[in-house]
C-alpha positions as CSV (number, residue, x, y, z in Angstrom):
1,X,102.2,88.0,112.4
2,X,103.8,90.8,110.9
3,X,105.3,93.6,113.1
4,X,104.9,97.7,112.9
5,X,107.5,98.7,110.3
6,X,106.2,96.5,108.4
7,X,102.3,97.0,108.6
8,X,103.0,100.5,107.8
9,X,105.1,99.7,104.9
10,X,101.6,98.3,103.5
11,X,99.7,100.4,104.5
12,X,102.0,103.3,103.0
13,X,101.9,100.6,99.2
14,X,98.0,100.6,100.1
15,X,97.5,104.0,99.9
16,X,100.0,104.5,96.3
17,X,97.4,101.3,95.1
18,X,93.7,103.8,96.1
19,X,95.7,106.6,94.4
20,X,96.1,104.3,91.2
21,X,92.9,102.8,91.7
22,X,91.1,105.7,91.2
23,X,93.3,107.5,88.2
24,X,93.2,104.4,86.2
25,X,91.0,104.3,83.0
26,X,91.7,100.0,81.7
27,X,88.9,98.5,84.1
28,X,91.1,95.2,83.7
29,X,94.2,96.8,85.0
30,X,91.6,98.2,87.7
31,X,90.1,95.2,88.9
32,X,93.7,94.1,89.9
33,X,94.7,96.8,91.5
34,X,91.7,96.4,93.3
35,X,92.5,92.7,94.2
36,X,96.3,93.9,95.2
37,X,94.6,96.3,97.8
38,X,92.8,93.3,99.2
39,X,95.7,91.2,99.4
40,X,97.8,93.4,101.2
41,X,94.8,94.7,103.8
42,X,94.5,91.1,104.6
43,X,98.2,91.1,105.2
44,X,98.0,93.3,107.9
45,X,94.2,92.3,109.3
46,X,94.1,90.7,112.3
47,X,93.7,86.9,112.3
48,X,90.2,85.9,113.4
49,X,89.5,82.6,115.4
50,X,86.5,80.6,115.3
């Protein structure tokens, strides 16, 4: 579990990634921007149990 500082730490990186995200042109350097956003939103997501 992470704590505060560092959830908003992400979520401050997530939002530099959207701005990239959406000024990029290369669709390959897009797609893995794309798949850095979801890495780090699933950083900070809550765990889910079944």
């Amino acid at each position: 579990m992470i704590n505060n500082d560092e959830a908003l730490i992400f979520l401050e990186e997530i939002g530099r990634l959207i701005n990239d995200y959406y000024r990029c042109e290369d669709h390959e350097i897009k797609n893995q921007i794309f798949k850095d956003i979801q890495l780090l939103a699933s950083a900070i997501s809550p765990e889910t149990t079944d």
